[in-house]
mmCIF file of the C-alpha atoms, coordinates in Angstrom:
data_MODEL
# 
_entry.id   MODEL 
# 
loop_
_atom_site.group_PDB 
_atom_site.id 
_atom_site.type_symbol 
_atom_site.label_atom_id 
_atom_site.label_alt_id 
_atom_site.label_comp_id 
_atom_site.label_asym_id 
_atom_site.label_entity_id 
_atom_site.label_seq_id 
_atom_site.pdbx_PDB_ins_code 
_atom_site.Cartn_x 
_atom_site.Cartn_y 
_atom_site.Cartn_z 
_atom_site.occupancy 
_atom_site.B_iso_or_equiv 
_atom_site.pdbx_formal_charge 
_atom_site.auth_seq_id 
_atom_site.auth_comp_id 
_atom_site.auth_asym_id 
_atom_site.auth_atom_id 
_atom_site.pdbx_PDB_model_num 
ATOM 1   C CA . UNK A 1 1   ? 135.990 30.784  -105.348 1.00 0.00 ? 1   UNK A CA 1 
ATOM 2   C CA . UNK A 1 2   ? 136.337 29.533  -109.231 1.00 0.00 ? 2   UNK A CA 1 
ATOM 3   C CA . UNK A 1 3   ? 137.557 26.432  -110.316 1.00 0.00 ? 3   UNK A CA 1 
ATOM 4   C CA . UNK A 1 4   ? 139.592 26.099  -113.603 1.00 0.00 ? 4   UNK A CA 1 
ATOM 5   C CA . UNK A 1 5   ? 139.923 23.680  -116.264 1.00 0.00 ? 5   UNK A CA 1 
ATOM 6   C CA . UNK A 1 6   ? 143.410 22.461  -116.283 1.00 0.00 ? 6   UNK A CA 1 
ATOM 7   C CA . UNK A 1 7   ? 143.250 19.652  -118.969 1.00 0.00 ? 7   UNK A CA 1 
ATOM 8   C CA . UNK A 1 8   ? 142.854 15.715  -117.969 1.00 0.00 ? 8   UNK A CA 1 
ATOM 9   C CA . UNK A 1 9   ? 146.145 16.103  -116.446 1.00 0.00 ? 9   UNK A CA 1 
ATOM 10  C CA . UNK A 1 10  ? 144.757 14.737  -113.043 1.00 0.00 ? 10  UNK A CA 1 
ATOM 11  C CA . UNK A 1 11  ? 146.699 12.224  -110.385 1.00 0.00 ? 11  UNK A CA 1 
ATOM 12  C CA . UNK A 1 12  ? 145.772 11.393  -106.665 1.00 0.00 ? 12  UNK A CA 1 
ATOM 13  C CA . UNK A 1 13  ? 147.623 13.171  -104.329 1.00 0.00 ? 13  UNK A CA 1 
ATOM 14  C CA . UNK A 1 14  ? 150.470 11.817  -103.430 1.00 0.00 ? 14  UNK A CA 1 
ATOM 15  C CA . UNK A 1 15  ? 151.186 8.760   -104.220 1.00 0.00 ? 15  UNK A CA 1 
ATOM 16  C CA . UNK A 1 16  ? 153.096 5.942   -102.630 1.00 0.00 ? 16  UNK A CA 1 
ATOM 17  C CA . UNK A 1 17  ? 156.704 5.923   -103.871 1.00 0.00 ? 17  UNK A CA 1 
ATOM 18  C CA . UNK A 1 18  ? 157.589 1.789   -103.873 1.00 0.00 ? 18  UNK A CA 1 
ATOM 19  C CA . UNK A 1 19  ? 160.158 -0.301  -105.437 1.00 0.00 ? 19  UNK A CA 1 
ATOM 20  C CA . UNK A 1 20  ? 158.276 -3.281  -107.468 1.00 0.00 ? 20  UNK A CA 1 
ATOM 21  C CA . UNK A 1 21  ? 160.911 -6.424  -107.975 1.00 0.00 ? 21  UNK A CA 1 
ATOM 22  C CA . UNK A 1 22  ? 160.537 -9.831  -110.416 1.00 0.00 ? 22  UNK A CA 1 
ATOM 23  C CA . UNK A 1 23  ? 162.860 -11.630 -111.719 1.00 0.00 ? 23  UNK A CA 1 
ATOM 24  C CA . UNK A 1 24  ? 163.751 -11.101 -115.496 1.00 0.00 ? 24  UNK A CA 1 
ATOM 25  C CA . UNK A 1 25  ? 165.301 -13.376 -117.742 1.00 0.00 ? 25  UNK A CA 1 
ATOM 26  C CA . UNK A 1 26  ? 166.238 -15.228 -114.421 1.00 0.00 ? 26  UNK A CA 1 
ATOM 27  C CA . UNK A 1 27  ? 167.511 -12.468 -112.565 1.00 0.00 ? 27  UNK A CA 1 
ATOM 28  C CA . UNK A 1 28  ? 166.313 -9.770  -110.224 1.00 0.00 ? 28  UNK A CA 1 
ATOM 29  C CA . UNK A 1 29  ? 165.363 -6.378  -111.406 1.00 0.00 ? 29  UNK A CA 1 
ATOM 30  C CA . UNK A 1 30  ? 163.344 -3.588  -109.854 1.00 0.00 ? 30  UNK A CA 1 
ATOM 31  C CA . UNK A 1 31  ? 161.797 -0.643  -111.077 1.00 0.00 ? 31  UNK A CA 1 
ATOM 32  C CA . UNK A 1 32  ? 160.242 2.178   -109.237 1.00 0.00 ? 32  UNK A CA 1 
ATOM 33  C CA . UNK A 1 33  ? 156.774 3.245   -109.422 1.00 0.00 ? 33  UNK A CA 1 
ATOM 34  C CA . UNK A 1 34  ? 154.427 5.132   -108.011 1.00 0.00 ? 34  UNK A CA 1 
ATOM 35  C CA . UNK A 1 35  ? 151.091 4.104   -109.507 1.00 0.00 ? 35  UNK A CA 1 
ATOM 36  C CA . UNK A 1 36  ? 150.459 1.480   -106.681 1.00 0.00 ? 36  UNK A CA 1 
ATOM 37  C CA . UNK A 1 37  ? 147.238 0.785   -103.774 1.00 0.00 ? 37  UNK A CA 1 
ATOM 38  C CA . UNK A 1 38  ? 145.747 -2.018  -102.018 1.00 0.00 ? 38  UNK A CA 1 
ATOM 39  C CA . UNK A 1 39  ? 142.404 -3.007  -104.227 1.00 0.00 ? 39  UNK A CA 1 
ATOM 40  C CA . UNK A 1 40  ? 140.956 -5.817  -101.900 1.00 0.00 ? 40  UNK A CA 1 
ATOM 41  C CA . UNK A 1 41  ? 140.616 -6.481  -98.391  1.00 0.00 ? 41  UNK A CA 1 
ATOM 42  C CA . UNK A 1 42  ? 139.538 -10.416 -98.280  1.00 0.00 ? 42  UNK A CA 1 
ATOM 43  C CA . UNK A 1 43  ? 141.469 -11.610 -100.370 1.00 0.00 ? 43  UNK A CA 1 
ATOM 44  C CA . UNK A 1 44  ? 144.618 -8.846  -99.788  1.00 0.00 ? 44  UNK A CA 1 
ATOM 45  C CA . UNK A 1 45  ? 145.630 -8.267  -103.010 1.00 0.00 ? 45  UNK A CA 1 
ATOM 46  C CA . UNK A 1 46  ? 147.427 -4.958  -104.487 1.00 0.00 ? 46  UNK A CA 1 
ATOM 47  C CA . UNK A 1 47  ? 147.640 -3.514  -107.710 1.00 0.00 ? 47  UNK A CA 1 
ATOM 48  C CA . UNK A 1 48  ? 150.193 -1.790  -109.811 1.00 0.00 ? 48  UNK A CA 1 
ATOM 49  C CA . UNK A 1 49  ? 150.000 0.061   -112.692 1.00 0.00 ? 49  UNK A CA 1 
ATOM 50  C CA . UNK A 1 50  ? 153.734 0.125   -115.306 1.00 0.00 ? 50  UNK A CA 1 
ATOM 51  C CA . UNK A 1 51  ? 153.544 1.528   -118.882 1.00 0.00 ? 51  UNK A CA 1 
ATOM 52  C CA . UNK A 1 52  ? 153.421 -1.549  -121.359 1.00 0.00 ? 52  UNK A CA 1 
ATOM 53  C CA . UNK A 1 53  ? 157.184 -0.612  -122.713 1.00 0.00 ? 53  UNK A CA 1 
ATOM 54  C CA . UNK A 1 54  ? 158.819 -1.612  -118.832 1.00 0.00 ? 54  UNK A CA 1 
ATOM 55  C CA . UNK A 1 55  ? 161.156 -4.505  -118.523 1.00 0.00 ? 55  UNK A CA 1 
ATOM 56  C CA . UNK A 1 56  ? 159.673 -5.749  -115.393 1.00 0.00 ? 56  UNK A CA 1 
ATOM 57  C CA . UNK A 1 57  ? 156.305 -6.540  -116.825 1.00 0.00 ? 57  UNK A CA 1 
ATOM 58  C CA . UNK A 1 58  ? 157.943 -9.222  -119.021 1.00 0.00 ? 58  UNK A CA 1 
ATOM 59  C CA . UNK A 1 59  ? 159.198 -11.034 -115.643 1.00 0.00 ? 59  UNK A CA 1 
ATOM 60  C CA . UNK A 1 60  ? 156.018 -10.552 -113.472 1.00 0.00 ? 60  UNK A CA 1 
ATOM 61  C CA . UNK A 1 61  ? 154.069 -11.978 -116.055 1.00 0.00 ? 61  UNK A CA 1 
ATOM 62  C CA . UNK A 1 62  ? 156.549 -15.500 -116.852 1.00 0.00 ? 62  UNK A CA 1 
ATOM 63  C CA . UNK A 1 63  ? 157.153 -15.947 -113.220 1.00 0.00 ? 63  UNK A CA 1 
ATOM 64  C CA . UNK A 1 64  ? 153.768 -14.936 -112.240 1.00 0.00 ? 64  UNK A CA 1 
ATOM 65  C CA . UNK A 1 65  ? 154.975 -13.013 -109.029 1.00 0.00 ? 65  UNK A CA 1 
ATOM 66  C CA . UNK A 1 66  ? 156.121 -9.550  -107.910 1.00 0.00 ? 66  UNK A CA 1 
ATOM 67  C CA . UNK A 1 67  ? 157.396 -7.538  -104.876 1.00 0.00 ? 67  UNK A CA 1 
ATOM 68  C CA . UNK A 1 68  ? 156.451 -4.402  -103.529 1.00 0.00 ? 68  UNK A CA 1 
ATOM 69  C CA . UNK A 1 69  ? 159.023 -3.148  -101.747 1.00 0.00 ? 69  UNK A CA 1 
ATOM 70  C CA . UNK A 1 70  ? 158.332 0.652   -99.477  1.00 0.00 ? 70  UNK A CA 1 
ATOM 71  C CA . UNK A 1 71  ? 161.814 2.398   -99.602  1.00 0.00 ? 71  UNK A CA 1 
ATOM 72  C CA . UNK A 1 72  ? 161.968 5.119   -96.700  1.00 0.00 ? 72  UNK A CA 1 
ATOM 73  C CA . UNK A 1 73  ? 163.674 8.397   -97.318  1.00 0.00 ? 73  UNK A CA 1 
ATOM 74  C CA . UNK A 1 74  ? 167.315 7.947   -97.202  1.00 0.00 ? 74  UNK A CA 1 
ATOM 75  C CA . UNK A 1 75  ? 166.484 5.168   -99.909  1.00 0.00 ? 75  UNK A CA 1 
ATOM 76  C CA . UNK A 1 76  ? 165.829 8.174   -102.495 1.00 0.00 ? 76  UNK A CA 1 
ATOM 77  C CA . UNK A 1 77  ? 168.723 7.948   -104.532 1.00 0.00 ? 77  UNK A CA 1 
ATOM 78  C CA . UNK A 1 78  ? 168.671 4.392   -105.146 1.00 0.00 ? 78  UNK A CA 1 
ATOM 79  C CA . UNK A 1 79  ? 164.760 4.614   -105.681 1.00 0.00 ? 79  UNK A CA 1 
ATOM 80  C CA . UNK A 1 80  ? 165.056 7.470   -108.152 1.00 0.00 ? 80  UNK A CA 1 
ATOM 81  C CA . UNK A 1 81  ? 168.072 5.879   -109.990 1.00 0.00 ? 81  UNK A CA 1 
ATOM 82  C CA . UNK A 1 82  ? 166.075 2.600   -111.134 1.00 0.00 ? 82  UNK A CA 1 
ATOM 83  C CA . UNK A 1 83  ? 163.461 4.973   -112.218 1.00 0.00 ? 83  UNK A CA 1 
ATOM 84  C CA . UNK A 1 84  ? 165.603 6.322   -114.703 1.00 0.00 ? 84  UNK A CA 1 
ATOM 85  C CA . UNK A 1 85  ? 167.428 3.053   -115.982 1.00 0.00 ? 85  UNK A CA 1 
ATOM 86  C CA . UNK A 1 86  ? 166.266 0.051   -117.708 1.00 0.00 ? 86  UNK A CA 1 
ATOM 87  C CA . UNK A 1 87  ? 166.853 -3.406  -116.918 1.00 0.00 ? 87  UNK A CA 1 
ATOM 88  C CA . UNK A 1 88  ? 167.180 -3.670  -120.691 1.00 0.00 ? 88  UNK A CA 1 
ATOM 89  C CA . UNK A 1 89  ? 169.979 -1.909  -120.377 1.00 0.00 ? 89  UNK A CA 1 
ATOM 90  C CA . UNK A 1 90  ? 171.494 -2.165  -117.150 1.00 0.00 ? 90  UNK A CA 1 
ATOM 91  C CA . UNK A 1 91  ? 171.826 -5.035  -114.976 1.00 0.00 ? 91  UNK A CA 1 
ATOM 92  C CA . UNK A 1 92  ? 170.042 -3.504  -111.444 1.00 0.00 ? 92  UNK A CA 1 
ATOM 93  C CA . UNK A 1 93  ? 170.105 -7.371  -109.562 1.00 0.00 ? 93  UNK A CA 1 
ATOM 94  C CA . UNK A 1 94  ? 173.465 -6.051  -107.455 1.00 0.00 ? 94  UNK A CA 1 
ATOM 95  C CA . UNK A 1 95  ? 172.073 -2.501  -106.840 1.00 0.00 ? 95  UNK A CA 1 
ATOM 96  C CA . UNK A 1 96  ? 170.503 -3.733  -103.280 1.00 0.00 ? 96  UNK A CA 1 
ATOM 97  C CA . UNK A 1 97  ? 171.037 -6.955  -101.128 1.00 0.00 ? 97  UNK A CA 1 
ATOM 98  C CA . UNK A 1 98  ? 168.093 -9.091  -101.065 1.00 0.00 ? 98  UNK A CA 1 
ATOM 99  C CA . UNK A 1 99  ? 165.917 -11.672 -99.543  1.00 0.00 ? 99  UNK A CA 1 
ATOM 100 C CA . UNK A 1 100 ? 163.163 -14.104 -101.022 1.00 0.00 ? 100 UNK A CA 1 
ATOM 101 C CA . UNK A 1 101 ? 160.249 -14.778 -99.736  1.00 0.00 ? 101 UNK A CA 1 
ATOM 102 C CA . UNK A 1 102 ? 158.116 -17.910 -100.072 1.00 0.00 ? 102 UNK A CA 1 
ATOM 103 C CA . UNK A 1 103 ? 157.647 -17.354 -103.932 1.00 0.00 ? 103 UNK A CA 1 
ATOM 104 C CA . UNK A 1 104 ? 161.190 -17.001 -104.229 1.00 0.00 ? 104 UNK A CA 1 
ATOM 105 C CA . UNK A 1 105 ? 160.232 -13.408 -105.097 1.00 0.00 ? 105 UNK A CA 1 
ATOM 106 C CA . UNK A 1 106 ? 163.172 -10.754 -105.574 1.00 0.00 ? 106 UNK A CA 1 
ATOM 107 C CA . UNK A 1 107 ? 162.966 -8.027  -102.198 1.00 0.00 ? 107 UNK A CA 1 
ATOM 108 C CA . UNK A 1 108 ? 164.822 -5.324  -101.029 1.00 0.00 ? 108 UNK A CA 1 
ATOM 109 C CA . UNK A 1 109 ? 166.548 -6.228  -97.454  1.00 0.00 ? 109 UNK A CA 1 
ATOM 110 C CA . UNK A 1 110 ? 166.855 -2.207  -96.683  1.00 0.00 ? 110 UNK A CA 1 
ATOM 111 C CA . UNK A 1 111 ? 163.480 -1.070  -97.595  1.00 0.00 ? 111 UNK A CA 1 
ATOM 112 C CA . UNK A 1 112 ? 161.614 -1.089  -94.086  1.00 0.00 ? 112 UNK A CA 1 
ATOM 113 C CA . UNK A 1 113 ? 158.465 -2.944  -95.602  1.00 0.00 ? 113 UNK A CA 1 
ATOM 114 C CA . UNK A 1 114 ? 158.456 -5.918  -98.255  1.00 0.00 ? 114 UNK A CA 1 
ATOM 115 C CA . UNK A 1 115 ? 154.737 -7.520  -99.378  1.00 0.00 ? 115 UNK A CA 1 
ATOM 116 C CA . UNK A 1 116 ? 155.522 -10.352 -101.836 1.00 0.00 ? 116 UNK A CA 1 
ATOM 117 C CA . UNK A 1 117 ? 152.280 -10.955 -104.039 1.00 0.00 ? 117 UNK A CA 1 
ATOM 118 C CA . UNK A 1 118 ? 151.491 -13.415 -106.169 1.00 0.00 ? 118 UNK A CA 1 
ATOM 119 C CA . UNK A 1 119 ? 149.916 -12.825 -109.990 1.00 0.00 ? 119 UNK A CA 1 
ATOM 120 C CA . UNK A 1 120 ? 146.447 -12.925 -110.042 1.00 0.00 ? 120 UNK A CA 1 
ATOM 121 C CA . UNK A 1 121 ? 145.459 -10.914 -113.332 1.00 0.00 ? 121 UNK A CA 1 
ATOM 122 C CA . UNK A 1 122 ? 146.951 -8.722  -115.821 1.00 0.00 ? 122 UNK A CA 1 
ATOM 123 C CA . UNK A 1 123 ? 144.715 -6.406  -117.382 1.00 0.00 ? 123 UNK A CA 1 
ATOM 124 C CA . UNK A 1 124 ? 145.843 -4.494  -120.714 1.00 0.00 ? 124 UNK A CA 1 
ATOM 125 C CA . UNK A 1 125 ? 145.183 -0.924  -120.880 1.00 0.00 ? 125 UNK A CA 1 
ATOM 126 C CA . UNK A 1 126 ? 146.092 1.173   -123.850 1.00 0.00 ? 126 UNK A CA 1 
ATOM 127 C CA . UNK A 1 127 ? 149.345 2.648   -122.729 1.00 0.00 ? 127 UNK A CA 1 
ATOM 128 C CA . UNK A 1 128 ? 149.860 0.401   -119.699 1.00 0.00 ? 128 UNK A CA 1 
ATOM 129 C CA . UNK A 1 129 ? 149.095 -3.349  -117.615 1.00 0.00 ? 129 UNK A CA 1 
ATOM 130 C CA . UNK A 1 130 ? 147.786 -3.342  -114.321 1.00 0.00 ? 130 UNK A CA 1 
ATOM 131 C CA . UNK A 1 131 ? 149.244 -6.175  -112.293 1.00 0.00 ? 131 UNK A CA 1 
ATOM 132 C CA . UNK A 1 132 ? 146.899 -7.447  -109.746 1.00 0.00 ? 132 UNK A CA 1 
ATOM 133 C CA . UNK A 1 133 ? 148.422 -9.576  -106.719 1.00 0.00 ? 133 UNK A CA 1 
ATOM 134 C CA . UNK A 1 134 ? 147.625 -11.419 -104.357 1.00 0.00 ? 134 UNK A CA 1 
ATOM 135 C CA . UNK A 1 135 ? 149.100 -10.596 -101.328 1.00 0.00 ? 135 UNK A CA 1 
ATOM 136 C CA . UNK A 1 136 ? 151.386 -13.805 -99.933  1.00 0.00 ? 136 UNK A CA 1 
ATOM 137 C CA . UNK A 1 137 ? 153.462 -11.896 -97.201  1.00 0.00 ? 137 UNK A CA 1 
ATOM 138 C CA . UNK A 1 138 ? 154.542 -8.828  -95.799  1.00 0.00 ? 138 UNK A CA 1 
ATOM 139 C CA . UNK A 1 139 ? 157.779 -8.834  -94.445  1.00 0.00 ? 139 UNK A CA 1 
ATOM 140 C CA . UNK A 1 140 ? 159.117 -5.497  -91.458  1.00 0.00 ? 140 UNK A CA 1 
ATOM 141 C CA . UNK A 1 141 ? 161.336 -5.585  -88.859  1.00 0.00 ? 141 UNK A CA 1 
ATOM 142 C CA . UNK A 1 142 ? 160.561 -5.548  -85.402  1.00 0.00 ? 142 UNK A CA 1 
ATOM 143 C CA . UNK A 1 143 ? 161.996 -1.434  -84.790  1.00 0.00 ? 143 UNK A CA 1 
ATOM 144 C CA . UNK A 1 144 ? 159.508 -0.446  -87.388  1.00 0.00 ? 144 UNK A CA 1 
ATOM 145 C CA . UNK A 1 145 ? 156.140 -1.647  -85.279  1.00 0.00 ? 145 UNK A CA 1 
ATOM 146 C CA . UNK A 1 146 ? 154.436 0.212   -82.901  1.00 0.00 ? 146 UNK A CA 1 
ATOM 147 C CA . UNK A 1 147 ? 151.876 -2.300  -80.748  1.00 0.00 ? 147 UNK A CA 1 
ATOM 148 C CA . UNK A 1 148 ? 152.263 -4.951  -83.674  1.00 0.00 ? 148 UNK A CA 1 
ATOM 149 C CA . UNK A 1 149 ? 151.545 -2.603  -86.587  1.00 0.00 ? 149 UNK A CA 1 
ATOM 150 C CA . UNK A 1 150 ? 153.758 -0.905  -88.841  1.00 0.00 ? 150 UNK A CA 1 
ATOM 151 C CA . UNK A 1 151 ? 154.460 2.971   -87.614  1.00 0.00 ? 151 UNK A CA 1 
ATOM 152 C CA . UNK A 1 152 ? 154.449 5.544   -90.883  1.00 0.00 ? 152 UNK A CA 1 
ATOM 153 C CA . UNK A 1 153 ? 156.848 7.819   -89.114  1.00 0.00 ? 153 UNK A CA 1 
ATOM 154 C CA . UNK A 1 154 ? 159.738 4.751   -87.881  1.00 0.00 ? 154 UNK A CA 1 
ATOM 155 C CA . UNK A 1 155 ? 159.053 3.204   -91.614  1.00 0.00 ? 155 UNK A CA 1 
ATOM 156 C CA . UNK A 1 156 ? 159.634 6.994   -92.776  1.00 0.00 ? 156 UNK A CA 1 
ATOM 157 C CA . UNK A 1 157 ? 158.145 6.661   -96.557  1.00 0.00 ? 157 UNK A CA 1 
ATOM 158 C CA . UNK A 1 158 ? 158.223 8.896   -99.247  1.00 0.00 ? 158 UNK A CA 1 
ATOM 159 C CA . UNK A 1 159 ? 155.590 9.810   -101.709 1.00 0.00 ? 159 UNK A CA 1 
ATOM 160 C CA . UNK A 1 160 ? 155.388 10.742  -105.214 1.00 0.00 ? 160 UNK A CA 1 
ATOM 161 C CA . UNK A 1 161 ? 152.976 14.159  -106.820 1.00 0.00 ? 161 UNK A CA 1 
ATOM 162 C CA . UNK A 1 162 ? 152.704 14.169  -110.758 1.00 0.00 ? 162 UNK A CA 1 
ATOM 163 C CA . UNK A 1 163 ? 152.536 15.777  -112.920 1.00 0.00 ? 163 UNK A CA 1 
ATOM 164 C CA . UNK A 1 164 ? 155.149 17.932  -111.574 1.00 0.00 ? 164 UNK A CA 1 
ATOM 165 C CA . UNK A 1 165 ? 156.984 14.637  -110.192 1.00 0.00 ? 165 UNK A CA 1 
ATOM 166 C CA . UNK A 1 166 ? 158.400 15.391  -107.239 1.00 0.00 ? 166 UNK A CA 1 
ATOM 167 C CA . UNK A 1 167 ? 159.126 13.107  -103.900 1.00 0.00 ? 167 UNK A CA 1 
ATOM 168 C CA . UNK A 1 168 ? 158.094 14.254  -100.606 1.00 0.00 ? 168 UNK A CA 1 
ATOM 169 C CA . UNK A 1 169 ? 158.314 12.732  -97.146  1.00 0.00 ? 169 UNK A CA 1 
ATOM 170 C CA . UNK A 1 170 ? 155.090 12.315  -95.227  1.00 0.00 ? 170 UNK A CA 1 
ATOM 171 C CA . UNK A 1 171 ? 153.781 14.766  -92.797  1.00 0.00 ? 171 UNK A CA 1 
ATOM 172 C CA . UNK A 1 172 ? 152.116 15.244  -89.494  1.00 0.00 ? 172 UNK A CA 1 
ATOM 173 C CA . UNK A 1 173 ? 149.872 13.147  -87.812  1.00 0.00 ? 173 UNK A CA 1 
ATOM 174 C CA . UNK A 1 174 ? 146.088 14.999  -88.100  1.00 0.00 ? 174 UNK A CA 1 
ATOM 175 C CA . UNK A 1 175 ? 144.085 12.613  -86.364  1.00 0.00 ? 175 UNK A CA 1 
ATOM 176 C CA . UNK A 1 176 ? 142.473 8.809   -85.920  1.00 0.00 ? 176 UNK A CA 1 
ATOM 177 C CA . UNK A 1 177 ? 140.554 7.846   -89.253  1.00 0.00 ? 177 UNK A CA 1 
ATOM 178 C CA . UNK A 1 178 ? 136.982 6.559   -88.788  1.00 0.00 ? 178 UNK A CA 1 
ATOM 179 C CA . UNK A 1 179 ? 136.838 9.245   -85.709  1.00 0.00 ? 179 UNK A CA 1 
ATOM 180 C CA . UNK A 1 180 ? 137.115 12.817  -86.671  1.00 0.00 ? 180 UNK A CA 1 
ATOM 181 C CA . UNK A 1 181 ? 134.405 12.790  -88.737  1.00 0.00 ? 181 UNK A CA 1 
ATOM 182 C CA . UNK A 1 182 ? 132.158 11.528  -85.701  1.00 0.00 ? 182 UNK A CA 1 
ATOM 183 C CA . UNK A 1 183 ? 131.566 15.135  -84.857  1.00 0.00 ? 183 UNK A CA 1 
ATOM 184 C CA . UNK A 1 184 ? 129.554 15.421  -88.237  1.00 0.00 ? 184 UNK A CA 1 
ATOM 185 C CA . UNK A 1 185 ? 127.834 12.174  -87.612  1.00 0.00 ? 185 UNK A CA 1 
ATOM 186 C CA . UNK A 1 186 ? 126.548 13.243  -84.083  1.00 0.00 ? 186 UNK A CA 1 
ATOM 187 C CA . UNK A 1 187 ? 125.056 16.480  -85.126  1.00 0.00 ? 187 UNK A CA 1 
ATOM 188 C CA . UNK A 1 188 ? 123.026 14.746  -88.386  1.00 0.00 ? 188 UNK A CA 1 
# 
């Protein structure tokens, strides 16, 4: 088997399709994005990645707070249509129906799970910021736990592949992480 070259081109497969929301100019606006993981474990916090040139960034950084909000598949329209409008443009506060958390954060009532984060750093990047939050809350409804943890398949999210940027819903269930590879372990 050869490997090719095929430029710097390279993204993680998949990633996690979310809805980030801040209020701008005093009113809500979302954006959808992609480039988004959990960075800590004590303290939670999360980070997101948004091109310099976003609307968003503008309120996350004045009201030092953000939402990331995990839209489940029948959410896709929505989702993709706020990735292809600006807030500059169009006014996206009446698009959903919302709740605020205790930072009086902007969040998406219909997307299964909400975590509200507060600003802990920006850092500046050539072409984009990374926001990094502290996580303040999560917010899920009861029907999407299973034994007091949120279930992937009732939260049903979709994910995001670049370059060729396409969604996709999540897949089978392969096995308990932190056991499979035990196998390996046991025979070293």
């Amino acid at each position: 088997m050869t490997k090719i070259n095929i430029g710097n081109k390279g993204f993680t497969y998949p990633m996690p399709m979310t809805i980030v929301g801040a209020h701008v100019d005093k009113k809500p606006n979302f954006m959808a994005v992609g480039w988004v993981t959990r960075v800590n474990y004590h303290p939670p916090i999360i980070a997101i990645a948004i091109n310099k040139n976003h609307y968003t960034n503008k309120g996350i950084i004045e009201s030092k707070a953000f939402s990331v909000n995990i839209p489940n598949v029948e959410m896709i329209e929505e989702t993709d249509y706020i990735g292809i409008v600006s807030g500059k443009k169009i006014d996206k506060s009446d698009i959903f129906d919302l709740f605020y958390g205790e930072l009086n954060t902007p969040m998406i009532k219909k997307c299964p799970l909400n975590i509200e984060c507060s600003l802990r750093e920006v850092v500046n990047l050539p072409t984009n910021q990374i926001f990094l939050g502290d996580i303040v809350a999560v917010y899920i409804e009861e029907k999407y736990l299973t034994d007091e943890k949120p279930d992937i398949k009732k939260l049903n999210p979709f994910t995001l592949t670049m370059p060729d940027n396409n969604f996709w819903s999540v897949g089978s269930h392969l096995g308990k992480a932190w056991e499979i590879g035990k196998k390996i372990k046991e025979r070293n």
